[in-house]
N, C-alpha and C positions, 0 to 999 in steps of 0.2 A: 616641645617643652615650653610654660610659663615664662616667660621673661620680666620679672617686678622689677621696678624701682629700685634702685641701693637701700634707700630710705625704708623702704618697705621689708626688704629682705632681711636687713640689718636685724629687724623686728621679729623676723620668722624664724631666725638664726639664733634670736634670744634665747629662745626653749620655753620659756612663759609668754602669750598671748593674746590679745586683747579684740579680737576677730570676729565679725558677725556677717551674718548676711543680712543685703537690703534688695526690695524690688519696689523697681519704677514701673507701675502699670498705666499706659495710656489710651485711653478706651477710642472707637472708632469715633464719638462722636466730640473728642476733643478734651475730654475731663482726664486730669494727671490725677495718681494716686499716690503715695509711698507705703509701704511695709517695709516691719524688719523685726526681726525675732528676738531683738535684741530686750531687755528689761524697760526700757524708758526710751521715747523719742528721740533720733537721731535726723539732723537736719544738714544738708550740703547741696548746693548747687543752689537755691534758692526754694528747694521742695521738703517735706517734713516726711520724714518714714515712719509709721505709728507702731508703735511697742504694744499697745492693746489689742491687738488682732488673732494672737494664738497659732502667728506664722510658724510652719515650721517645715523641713523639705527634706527629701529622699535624698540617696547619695546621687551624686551628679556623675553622670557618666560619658565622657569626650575622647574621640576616636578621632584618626585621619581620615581621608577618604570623603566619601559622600554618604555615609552612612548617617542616618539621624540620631540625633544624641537628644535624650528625652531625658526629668526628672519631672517627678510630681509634686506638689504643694499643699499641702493640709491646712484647714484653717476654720475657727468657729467664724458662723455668718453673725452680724453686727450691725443694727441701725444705722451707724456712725461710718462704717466703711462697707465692707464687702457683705449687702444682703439677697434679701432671695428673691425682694422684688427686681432688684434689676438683673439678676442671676436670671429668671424665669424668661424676662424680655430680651435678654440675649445681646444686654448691652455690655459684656464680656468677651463675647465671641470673637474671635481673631483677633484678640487686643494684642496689640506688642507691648513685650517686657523683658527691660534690664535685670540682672541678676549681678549686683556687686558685692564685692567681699571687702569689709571698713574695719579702717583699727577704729572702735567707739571711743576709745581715751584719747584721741589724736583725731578728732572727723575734721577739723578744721583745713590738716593740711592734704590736696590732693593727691599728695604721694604717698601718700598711707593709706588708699583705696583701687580697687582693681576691678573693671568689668569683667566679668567670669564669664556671660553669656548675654547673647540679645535673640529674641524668638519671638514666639506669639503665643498667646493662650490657644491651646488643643480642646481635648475632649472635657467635659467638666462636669462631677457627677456630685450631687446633692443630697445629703441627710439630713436626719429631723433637723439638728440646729447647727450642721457644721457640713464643708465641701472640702472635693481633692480635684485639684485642678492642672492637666497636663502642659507642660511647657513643651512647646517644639522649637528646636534650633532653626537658623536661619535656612543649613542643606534640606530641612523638611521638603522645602519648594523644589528641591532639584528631582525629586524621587515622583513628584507631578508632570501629569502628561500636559505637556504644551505642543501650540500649534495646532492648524485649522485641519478641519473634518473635513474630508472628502463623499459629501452626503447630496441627496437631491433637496433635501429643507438648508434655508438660511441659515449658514454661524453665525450672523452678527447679532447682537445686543440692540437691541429698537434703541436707539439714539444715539448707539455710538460713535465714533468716530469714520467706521466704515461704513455704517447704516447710513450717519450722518441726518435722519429725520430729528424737526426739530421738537422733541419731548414737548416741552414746556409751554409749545404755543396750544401744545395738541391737549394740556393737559384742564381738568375740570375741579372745580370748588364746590363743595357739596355740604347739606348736615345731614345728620341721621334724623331718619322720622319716627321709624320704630327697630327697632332689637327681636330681629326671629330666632336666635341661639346665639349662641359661642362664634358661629362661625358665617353668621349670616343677618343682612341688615337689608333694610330699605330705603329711599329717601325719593325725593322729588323734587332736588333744586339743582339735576344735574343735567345735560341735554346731551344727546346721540340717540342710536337705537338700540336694539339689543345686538350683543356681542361688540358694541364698541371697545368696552374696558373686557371683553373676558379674556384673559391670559395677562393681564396688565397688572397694574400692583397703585394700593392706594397706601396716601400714607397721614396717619392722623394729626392734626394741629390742636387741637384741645381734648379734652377727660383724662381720663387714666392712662390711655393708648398712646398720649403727643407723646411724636417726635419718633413711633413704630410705624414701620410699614412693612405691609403684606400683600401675599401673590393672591389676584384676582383668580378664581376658580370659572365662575359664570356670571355672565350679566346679562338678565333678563326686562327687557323696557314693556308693561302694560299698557294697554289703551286707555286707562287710568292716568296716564305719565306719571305711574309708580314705578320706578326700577330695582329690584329685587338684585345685591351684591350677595355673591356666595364665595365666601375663602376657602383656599387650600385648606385652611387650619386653624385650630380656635387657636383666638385671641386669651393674650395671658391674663388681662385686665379686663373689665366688665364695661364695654359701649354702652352709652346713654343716650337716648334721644336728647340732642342738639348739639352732640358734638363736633365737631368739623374735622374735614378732612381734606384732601388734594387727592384727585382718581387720574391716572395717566394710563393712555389706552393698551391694547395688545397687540399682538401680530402671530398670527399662525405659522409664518415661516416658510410659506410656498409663496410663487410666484403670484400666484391671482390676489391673493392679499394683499401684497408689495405692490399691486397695480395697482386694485379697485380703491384701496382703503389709505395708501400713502403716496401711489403717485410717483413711486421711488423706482422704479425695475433698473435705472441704469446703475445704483448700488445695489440690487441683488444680488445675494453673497453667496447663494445657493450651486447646486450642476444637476440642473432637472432634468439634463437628457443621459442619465447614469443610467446603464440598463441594470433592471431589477434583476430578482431572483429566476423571476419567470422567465426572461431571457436564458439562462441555462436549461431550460427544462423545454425551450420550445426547438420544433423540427417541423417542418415542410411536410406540407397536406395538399391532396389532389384538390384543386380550387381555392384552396386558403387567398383570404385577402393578403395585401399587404407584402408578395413575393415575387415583388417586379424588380427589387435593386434597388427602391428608393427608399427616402427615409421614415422611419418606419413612430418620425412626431410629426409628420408632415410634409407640404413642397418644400 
């Protein structure tokens, strides 16, 4: 059960109410926002909650346990706040968001406002000029599988902590020369060979793209020293020739890569001596190699 403030309560206990909801959304790349469903801007903490947005939310639904507690958000898109360009570039995606409940006639004092929920933006689905966008609670995370893969390929993340290579020395500045589609560009002001960057991810410093970055699909280097980038996925915004970018390489995730290409095998994160499928299926043959007792990746 809720536990409010006296102050607060006093006010809930009145029978007439003065109550709205506000949300604090703060985006991955550091931008604070407020909303609030309320008629006219409501300000507390030193952030503005904008009454113009056409906020408005499903019942809120809060259980014990580890169960995920989800409400949805409705809202028209708006130049001024929440539109479709950065809705499309996905600078929404996993944002955390407060969910407070404010006496509006009283926002001054902090005891006459309640944190109701703190979560992340979920799934978020787009119409001609308005979206509904899922809040997940904090337990969302508890219902995700954590902890490492027991696989013959690498878990680790190319530069992180366990990988430990260092990204950033590794990583290339480049422009665009020409635009072959949506999802595919050229340039020649970047140096490796092919398949340096393929599985790696570049990410844009100027056009309409600064500040996106995306998973390298293939990188092919011609005797031209033209290098041909192909993404996973089209881009939301339209690349121009000369826009720039930062390209940081990839890693395959087996062993001979972690050799040849980083140098790294004493952080290989990988158990490449997992016996496969074929392991179950295999049995003892008149002369078969390999059925002496020893092991069966080598001396």
């Amino acid at each position: 059960m809720r536990q409010f403030h006296s102050t607060l309560q006093a006010h809930l206990d009145g029978g007439t109410t003065t109550m709205c909801y506000c949300w604090k959304v703060t985006r991955r790349d550091g931008q604070v926002q407020g909303f609030t469903e309320h008629d006219r801007d409501l300000t507390f903490s030193s952030l503005t909650y904008k009454a113009s947005t056409g906020f408005t939310a499903s019942a809120i639904q809060s259980s014990l346990g580890l169960s995920v507690d989800n409400l949805n958000v409705d809202s028209a898109l708006s130049a001024d706040t929440i539109n479709e360009v950065d809705l499309s570039a996905g600078r929404y995606d996993a944002a955390e968001i407060e969910l407070w409940w404010v006496n509006w006639n009283d926002i001054s004092n902090a005891n006459m406002r309640y944190k109701i929920a703190k979560g992340t933006i979920g799934e978020v689905k787009r119409m001609e000029t308005s979206f509904s966008a899922e809040l997940r609670s904090l337990t969302q995370k508890a219902q995700q599988k954590t902890g490492r893969t027991y696989q013959r390929y690498c878990d680790a993340v190319l530069g992180d902590n366990r990988c430990k290579v260092n990204l950033a020395a590794l990583a290339d500045n480049g422009t665009v020369a020409t635009v072959l589609d949506s999802r595919a560009f050229s340039t020649t002001t970047i140096s490796g060979s092919s398949d340096t960057f393929t599985l790696g991810h570049v990410q844009f410093t100027s056009g309409l793209c600064s500040g996106l970055q995306f998973e390298i699909k293939q990188h092919i280097q011609y005797t031209s020293g033209v290098h041909s980038i192909e993404l996973w996925s089209a881009v939301p915004f339209a690349i121009s020739p000369g826009d720039t970018f930062t390209m940081y390489p990839g890693c395959k995730k087996d062993r001979e890569t972690c050799v040849s290409k980083f140098n790294n095998i004493l952080n290989f994160q990988g158990y490449e001596f997992i016996p496969g499928n074929d392991a179950v299926a295999k049995y003892p043959t008149k002369g078969g190699a390999s059925q002496d007792g020893r092991s069966l990746f080598g001396n």
